[in-house]
VOSE-582239 format. One record per residue (C-alpha): residue number from 1; x, y, z. Coordinates in Angstrom, 1 decimal. Each point is the difference from the previous one (the first is absolute). Example, Ala and Ser with C-alpha at 12.3 -4.5 7.8 and 13.67 -1.06 7.14 Angstrom:
<atoms>
ATOM pos   east  north     up
ATOM   1   12.3   -4.5    7.8
ATOM   2    1.4    3.4   -0.7
</atoms>
This chain:
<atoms>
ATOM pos   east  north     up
ATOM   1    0.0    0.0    0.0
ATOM   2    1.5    3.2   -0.9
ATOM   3    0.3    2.9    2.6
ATOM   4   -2.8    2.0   -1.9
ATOM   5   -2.2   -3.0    0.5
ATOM   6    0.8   -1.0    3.2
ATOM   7   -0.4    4.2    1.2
ATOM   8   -3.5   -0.3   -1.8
ATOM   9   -0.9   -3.0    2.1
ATOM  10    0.9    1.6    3.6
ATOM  11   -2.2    3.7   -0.7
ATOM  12   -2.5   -2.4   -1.2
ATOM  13    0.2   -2.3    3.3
ATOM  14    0.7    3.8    2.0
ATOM  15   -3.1    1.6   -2.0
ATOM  16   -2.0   -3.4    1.4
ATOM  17    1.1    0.3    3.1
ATOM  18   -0.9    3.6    0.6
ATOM  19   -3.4   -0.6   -1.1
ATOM  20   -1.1   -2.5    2.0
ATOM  21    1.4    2.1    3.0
ATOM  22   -1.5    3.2   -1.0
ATOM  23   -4.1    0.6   -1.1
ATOM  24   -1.4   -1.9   -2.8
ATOM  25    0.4    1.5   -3.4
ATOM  26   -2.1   -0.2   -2.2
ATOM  27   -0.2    1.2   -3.8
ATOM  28   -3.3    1.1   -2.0
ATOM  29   -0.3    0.1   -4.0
ATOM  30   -3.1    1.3   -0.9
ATOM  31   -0.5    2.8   -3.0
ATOM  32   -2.7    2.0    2.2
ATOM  33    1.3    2.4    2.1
ATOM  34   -2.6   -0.4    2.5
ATOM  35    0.5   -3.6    0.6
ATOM  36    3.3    0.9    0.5
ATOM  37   -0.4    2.7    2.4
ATOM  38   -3.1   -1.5    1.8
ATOM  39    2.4   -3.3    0.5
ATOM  40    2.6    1.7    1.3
ATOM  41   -1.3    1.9    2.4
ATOM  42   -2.0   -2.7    0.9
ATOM  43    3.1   -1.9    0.6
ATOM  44    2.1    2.3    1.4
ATOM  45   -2.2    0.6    2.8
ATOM  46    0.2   -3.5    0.8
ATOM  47    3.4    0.0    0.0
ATOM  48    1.5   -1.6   -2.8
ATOM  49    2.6    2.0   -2.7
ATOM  50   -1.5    0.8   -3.5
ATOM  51    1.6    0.2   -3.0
ATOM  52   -1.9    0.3   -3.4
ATOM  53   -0.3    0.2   -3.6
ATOM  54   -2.4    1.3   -2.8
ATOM  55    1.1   -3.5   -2.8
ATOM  56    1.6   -2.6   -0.5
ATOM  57    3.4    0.7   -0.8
ATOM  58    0.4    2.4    2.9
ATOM  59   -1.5   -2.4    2.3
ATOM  60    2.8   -2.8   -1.4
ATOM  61    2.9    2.6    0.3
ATOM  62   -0.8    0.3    3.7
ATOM  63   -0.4   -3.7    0.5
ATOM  64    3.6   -0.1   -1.7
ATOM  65    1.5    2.2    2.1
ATOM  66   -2.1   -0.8    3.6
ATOM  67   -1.5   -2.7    2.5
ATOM  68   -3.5   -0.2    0.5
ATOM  69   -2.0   -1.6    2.7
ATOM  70   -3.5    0.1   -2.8
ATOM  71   -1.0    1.9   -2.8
ATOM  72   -3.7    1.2   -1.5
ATOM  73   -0.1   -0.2   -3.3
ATOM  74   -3.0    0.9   -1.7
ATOM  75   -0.8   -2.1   -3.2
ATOM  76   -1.3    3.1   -2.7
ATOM  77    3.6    1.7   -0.2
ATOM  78    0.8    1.7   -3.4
ATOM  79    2.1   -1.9   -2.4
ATOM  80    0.5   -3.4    2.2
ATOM  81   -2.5   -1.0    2.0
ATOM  82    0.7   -1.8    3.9
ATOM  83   -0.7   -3.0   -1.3
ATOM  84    2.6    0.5   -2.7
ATOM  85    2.7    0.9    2.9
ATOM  86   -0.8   -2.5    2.2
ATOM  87    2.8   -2.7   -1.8
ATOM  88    2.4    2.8    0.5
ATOM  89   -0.8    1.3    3.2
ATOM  90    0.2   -4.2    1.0
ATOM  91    3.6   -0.4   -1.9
ATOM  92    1.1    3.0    2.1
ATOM  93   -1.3   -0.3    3.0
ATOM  94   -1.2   -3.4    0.6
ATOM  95   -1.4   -0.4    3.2
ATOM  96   -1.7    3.8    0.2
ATOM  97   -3.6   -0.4    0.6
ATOM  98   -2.2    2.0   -2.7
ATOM  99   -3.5    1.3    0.9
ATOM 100   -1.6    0.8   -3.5
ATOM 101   -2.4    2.9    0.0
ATOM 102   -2.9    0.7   -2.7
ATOM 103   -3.0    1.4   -0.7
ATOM 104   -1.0   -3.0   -2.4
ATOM 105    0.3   -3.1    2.3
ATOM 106   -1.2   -2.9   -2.2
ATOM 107    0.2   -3.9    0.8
ATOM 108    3.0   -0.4   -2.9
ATOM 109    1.7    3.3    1.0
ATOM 110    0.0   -1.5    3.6
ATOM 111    1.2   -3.1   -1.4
ATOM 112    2.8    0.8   -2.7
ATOM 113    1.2    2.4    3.2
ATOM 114    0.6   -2.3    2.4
ATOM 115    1.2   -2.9   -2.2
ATOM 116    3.1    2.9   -0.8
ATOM 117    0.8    0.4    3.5
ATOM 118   -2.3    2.2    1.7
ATOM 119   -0.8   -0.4    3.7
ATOM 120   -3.5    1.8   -0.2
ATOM 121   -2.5    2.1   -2.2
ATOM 122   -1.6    3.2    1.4
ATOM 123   -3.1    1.8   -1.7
ATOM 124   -0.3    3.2    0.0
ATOM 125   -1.5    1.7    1.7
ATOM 126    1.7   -1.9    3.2
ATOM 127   -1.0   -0.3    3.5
ATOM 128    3.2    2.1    2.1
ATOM 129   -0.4   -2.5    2.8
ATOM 130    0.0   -3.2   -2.3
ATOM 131    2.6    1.1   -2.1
ATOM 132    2.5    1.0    3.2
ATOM 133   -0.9   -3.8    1.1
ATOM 134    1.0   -1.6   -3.1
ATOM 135    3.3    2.0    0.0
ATOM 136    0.6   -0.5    3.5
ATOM 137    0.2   -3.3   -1.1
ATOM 138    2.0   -0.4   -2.9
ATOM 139    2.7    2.2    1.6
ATOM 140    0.3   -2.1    3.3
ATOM 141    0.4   -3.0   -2.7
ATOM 142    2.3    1.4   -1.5
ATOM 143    2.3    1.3    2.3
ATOM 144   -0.2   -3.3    2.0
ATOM 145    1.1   -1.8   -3.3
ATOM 146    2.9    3.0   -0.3
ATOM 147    1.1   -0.6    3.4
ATOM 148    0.2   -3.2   -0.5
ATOM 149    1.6    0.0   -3.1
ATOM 150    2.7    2.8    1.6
ATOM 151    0.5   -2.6    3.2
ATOM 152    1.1   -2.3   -2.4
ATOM 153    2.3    1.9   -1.5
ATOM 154    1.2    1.5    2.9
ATOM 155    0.9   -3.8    1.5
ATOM 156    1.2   -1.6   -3.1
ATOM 157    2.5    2.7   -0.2
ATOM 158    1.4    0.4    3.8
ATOM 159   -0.5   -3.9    0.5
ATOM 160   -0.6   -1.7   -2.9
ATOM 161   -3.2   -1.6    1.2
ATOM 162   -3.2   -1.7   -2.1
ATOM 163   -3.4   -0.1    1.0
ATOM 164    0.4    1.1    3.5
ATOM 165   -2.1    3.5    0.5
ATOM 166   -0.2    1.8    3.3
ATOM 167    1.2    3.6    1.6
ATOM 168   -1.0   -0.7    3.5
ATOM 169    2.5    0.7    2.6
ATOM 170    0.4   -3.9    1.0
ATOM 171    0.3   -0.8   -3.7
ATOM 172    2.6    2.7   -0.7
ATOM 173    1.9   -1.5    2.9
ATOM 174   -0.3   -2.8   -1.0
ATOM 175    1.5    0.7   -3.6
ATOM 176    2.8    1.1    1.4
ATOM 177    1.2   -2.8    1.7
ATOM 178   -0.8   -1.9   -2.7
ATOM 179    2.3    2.2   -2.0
ATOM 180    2.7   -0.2    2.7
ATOM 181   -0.1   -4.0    0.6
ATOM 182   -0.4   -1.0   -3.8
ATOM 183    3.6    0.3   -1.2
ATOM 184    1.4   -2.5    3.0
ATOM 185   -0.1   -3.7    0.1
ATOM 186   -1.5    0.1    3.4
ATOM 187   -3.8   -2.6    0.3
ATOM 188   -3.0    2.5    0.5
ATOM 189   -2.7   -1.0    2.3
ATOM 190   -3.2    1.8   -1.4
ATOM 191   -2.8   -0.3    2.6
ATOM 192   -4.3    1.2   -0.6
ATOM 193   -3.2   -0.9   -0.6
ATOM 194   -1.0   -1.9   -2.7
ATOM 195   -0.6    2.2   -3.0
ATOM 196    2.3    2.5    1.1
ATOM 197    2.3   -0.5   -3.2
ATOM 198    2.7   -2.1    1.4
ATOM 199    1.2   -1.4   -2.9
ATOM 200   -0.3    3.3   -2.0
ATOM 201    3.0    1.0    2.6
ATOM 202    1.7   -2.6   -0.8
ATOM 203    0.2    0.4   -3.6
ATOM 204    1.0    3.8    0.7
ATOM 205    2.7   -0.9    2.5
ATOM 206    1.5   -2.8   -3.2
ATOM 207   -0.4    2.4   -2.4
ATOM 208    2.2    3.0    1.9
ATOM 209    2.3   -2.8    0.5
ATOM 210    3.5   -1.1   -1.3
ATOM 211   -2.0   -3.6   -1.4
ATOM 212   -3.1    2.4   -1.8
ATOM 213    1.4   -2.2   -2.7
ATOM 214    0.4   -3.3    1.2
ATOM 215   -3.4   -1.8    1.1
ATOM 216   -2.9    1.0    2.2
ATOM 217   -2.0   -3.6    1.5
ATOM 218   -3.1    0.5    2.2
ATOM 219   -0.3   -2.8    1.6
ATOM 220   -3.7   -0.8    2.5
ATOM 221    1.4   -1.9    2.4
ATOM 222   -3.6   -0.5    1.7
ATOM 223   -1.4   -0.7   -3.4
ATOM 224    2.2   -3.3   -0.8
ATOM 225   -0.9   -2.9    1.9
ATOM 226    2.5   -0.7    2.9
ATOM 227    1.2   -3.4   -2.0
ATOM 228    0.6    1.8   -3.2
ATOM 229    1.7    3.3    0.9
ATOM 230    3.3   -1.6    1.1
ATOM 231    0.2   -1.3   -3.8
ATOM 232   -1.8    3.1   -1.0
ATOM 233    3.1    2.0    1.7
ATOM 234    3.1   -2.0    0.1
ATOM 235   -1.1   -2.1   -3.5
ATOM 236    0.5   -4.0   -0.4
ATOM 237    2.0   -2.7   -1.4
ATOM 238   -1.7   -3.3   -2.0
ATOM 239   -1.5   -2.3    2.0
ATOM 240    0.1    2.2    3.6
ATOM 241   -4.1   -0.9    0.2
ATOM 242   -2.2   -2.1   -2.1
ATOM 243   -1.4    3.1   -2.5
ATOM 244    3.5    1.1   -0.6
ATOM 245    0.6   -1.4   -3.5
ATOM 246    2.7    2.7   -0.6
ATOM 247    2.3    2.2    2.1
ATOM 248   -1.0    3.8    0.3
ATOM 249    1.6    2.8    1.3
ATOM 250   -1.8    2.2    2.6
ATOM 251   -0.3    3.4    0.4
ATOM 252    2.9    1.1    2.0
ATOM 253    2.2   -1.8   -3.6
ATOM 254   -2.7    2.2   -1.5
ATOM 255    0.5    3.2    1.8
ATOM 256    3.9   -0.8    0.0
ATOM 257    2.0    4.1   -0.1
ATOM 258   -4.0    1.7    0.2
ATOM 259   -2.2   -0.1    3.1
ATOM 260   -2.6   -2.2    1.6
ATOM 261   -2.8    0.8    1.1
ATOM 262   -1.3   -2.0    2.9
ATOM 263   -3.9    1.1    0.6
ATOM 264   -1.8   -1.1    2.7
ATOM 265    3.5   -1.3    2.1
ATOM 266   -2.5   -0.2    3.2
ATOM 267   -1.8   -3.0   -0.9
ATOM 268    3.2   -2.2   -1.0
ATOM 269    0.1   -3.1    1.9
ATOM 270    3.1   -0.4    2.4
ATOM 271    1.9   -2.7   -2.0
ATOM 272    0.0    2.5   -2.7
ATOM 273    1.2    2.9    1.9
ATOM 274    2.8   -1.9    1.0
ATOM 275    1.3   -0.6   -4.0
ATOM 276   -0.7    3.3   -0.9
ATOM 277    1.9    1.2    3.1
ATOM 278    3.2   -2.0   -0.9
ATOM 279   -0.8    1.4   -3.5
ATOM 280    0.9    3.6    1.6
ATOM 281    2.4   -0.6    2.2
ATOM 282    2.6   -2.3   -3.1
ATOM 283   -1.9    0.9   -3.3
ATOM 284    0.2   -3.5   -1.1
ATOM 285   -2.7   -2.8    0.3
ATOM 286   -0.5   -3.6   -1.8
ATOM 287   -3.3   -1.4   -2.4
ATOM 288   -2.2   -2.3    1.9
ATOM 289    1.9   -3.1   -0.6
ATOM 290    2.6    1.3   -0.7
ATOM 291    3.7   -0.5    1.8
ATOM 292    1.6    3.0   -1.8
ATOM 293    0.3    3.3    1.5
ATOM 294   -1.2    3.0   -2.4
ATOM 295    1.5    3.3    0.5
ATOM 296   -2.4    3.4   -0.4
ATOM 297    0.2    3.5    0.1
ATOM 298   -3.6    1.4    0.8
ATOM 299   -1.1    3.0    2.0
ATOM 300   -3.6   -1.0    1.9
ATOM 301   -2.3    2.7    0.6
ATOM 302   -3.4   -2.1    1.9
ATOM 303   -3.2    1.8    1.5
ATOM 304   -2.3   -1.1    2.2
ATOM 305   -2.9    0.9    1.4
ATOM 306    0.0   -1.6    3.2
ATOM 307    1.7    1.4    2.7
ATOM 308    3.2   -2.3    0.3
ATOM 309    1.1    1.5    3.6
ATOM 310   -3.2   -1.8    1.1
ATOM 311    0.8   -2.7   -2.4
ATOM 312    3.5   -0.8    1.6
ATOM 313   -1.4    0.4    4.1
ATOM 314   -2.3   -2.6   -1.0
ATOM 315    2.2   -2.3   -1.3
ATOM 316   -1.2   -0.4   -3.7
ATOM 317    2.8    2.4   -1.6
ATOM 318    3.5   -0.5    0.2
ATOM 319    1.9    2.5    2.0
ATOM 320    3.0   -0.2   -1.9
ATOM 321   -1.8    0.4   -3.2
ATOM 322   -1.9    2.5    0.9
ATOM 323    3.3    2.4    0.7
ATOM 324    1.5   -1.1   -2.9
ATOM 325   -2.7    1.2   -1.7
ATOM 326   -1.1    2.9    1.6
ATOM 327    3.6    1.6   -0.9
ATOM 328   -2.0    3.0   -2.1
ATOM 329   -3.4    0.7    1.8
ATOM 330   -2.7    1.3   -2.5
ATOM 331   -3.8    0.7    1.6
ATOM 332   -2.6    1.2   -2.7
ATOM 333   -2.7    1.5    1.3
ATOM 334   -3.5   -1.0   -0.3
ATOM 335   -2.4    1.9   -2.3
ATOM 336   -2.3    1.4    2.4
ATOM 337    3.4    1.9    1.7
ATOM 338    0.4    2.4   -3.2
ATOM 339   -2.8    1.2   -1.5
ATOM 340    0.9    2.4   -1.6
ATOM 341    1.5   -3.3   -2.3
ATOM 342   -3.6   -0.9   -1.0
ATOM 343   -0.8    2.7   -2.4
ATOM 344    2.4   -0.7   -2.2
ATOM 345    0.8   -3.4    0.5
ATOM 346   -3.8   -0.1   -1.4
ATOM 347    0.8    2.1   -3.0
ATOM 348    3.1   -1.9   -0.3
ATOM 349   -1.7   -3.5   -0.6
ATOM 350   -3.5    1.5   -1.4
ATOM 351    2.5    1.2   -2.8
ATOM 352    1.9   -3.2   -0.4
ATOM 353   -3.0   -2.1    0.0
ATOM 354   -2.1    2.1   -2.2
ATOM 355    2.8    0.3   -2.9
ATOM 356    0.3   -4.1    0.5
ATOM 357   -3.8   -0.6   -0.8
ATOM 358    0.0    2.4   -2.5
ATOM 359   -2.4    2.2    1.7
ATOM 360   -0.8    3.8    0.7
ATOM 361   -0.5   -0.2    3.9
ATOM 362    1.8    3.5    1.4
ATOM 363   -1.0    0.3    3.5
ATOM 364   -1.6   -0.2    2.8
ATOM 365   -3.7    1.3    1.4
ATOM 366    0.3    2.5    2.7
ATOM 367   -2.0   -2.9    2.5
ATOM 368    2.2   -2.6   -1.5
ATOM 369    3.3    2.0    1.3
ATOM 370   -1.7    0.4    3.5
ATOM 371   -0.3   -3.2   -0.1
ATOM 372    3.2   -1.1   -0.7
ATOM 373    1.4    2.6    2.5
ATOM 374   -1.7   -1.0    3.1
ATOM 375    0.2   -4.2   -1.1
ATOM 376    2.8   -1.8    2.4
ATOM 377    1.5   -2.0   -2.3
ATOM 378    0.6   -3.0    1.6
ATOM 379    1.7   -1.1   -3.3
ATOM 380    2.3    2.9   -0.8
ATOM 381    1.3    0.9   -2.8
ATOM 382   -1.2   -3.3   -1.8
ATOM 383   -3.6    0.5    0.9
ATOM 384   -0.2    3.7   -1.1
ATOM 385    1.5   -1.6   -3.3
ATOM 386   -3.1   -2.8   -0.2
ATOM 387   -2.2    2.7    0.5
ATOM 388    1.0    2.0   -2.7
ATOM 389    0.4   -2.5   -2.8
ATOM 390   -3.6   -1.2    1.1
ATOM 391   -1.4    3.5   -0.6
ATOM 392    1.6    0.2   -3.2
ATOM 393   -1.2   -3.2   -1.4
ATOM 394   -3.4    0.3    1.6
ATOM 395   -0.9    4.1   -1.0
ATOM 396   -1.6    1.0   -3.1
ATOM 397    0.6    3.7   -0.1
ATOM 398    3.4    1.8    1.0
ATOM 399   -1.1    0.5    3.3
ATOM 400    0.3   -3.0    3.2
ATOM 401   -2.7    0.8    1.9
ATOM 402   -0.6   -2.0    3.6
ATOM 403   -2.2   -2.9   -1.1
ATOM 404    3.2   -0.9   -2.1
ATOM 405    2.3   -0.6    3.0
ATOM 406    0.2   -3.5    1.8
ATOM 407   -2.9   -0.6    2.8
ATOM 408    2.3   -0.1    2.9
ATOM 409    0.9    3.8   -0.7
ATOM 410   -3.1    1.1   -0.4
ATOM 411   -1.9   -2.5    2.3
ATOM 412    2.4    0.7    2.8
ATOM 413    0.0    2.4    3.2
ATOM 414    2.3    2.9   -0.5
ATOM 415    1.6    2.1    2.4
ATOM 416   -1.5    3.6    0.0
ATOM 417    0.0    1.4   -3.3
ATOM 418    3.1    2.7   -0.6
ATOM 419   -3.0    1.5   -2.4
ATOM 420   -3.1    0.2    1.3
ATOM 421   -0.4    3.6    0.8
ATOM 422    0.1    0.2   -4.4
ATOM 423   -1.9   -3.1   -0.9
ATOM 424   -0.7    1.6   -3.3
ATOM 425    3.7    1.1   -1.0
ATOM 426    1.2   -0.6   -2.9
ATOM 427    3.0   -2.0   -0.6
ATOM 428    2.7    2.9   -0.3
ATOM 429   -1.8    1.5    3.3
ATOM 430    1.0   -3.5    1.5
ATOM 431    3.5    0.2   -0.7
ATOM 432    0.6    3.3    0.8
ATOM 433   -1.8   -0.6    3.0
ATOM 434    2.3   -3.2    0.8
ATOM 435    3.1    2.3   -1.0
ATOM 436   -1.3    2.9    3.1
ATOM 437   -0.6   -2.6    2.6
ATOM 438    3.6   -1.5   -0.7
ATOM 439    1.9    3.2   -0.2
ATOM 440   -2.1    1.4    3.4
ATOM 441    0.9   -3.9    1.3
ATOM 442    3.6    0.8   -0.2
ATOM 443    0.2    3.5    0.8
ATOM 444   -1.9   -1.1    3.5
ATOM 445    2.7   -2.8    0.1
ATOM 446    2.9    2.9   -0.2
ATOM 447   -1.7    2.3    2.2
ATOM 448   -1.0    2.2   -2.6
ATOM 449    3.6    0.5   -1.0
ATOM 450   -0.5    0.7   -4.2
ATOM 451    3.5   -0.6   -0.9
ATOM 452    0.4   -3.2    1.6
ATOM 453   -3.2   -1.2   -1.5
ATOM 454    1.3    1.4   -3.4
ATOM 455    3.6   -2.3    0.8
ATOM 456   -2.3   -3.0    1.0
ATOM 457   -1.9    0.2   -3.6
ATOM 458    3.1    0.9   -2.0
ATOM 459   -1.1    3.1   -1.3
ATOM 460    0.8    3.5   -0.3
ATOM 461   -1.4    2.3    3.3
ATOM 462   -1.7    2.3   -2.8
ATOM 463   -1.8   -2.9   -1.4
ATOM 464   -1.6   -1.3    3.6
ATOM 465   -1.0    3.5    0.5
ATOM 466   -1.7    0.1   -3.6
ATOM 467   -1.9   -3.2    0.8
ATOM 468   -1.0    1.9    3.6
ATOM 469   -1.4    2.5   -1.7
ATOM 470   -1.9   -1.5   -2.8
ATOM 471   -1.3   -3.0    2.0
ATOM 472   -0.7    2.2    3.2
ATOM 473    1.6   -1.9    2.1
ATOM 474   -0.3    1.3    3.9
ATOM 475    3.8    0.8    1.7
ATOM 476   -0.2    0.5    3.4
ATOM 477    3.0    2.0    1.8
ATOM 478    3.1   -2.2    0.9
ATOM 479    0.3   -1.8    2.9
ATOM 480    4.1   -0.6   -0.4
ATOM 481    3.3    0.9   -1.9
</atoms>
């Protein structure tokens, strides 16, 4: 890439970035003047930047040159028409939701508009409060698949890490110690609930290391029945049992200069600890039948999620094993401990899932996302996941609304609702409502002291007291230095 390219790139990803931190923007192409004045103030007295343009060219040229959270574009524009920009306002912009505007609302206009990429069709003349709903909407969408999409970036760059979205305190923590213990050839003990992403960790920790080019084996030790996973792990020669027909190697042959990943290490019977501890402590091992010692160079990461201090005091975990293992201590947290996660860990995997099935599902309903918020999630990270791909596959519009989320979210007793003084809030009032309560959550936890709430969230102290402002959050005076 050359240095023009790569310069583009970063005031792109710095243009992105800004955006989602400062108000919405939003652009308008429209011929009438009026629209275009009524639409701005409109919009600027609900706080969101306006930008517009009288046609289509002028309207592309500041596309070209500008990121936008939605545009209006009104389908009778002289020369091309919106439908005839849409395929170039998709090519340049491709995940900008479009709201078309008209006076002429036909079936087939409604049609041909969405089929190009448009997220919505207004008639004119509009309802103000319907219209403010609808982009409400689209914008929080949007800027929760732009933060995701910047998070990404943001952690394949500084760590080099796939798949794994958060930007909660425990899960920037825990990035950098995942960062810090990657490049060494010391065993990892990863410890948390089921669904937490264990194995996602795992992969990141291989991939930041030294062997990121030799193997990665997952390995379920609780899945593999106790008489197979000694062949399953250390292989066989002919003739060790009556199915073995043939020798085979096992995995640690397999995962010989990578990593192996031992899942689940808490339900390994005893006899097996005791192989895999003599595994750790001389790196060599023999097949099952076999008389020849094999010598291997494999760095174990396991996880569990069983607590193995209780394991060891009552006498079904090895003590030995478990500090061998437990050189490198990794605890994820569970779901329901970062929160802030679930927004776009949901736009993360609504995305994913929708672009696997081929379908246009964009977001969440505003009930849907109180749902989610105030859910437990017994089954972390995984069960969020489930959820998602079920709403995908289940929804017919672009839209998950409650009825498409499993029974046991919607069936269940939830603690008090962080909502329910705005039952009828749309889903951008959600967020930003969620954004107030965490910013006013640490502020209380630093004694009202902005600039070490501005160091806790890694931003600039001018930015925290932008977000004060705008989101009217309450600072009290401070109780300490």
């Amino acid at each position: 890439m050359s240095e023009t390219t790569e310069l583009a790139a970063e005031t792109l990803h710095l243009q992105r970035t800004a955006r989602i931190v400062g108000d919405p923007r939003i652009l308008i192409i429209d011929d009438e003047a009026a629209i275009r004045e009524s639409l701005d103030t409109l919009l600027t007295l609900e706080g969101f930047t306006v930008s517009a343009a009288s046609d289509g060219p002028s309207g592309l040229e500041l596309l070209s040159r500008n990121e936008y959270d939605l545009l209006l574009l009104d389908l009778a524009l002289p020369g091309e028409s919106g439908l005839d920009l849409l395929p170039r306002i998709v090519e340049m912009q491709p995940n900008l939701p479009v709201i078309m505007i008209t006076a002429y609302g036909t079936v087939g206009n409604v049609v041909d508009a969405i089929r190009a990429g448009a997220e919505n069709f207004v008639q004119k003349p509009w309802d103000n409060e319907k219209l403010l709903a609808d982009i409400r909407a689209a914008v929080a969408r949007h800027r929760a698949e732009e933060e995701v999409v910047q998070l990404k970036r943001t952690l394949k760059q500084r760590y080099n890490f796939e798949n794994i979205v958060g930007k909660s305190e425990p899960m920037l923590r825990l990035f950098d110690l995942i960062a810090q213990v990657s490049p060494s050839r010391s065993t990892v003990l990863i410890q948390g609930e089921s669904g937490t992403g264990k194995e996602l960790i795992a992969k990141a920790i291989h991939a930041n290391s030294p062997r990121k080019d030799r193997p990665f084996v997952p390995v379920n030790t609780g899945a593999v029945p106790s008489e197979l996973l000694e062949s399953t792990l250390f292989g066989h020669v002919k003739g060790a049992f009556t199915s073995a027909v043939t020798a085979k190697k096992g995995l640690f042959e397999v995962a010989n200069g990578g990593t192996l990943f031992l899942d689940e290490i808490g339900t390994m019977g005893m006899d097996m600890q005791a192989k895999i501890l003599r595994v750790l402590q001389d790196r060599r091992f023999m097949h099952l039948g076999g008389v020849q010692e094999i010598q291997v160079d494999v760095r174990i990461i396991a996880a569990t999620n069983v607590n193995l201090h209780d394991a060891v005091r009552a006498g079904r975990f090895r003590e030995d094993l478990f500090y061998r293992l437990n050189v490198i201590s990794l605890e994820l947290p569970p779901l329901r401990s970062r929160r802030e996660d679930i927004p776009l860990l949901a736009a993360h995997f609504l995305k994913f899932y929708a672009d696997e099935n081929g379908t246009e599902i964009r977001s969440l309903s505003p009930e849907a996302m109180r749902i989610i918020m105030d859910y437990e999630w017994p089954g972390n990270v995984r069960e969020l996941e489930n959820a998602m791909e079920r709403g995908v596959v289940l929804s017919t519009s672009r839209t998950i609304s409650p009825d498409l989320l499993p029974t046991q979210l919607t069936g269940s007793t939830y603690s008090a609702s962080l909502l329910d003084h705005q039952p009828n809030a749309s889903l951008f009032d959600l967020m930003e409502e969620i954004e107030r309560r965490i910013i006013s959550d640490r502020l209380e936890r630093c004694h009202w002291n902005q600039t070490e709430a501005a160091e806790y969230f890694k931003i600039p102290l001018s930015t925290l007291n932008q977000k004060i402002k705008r989101l009217n959050v309450e600072v009290k005076k401070r109780t300490r230095d």
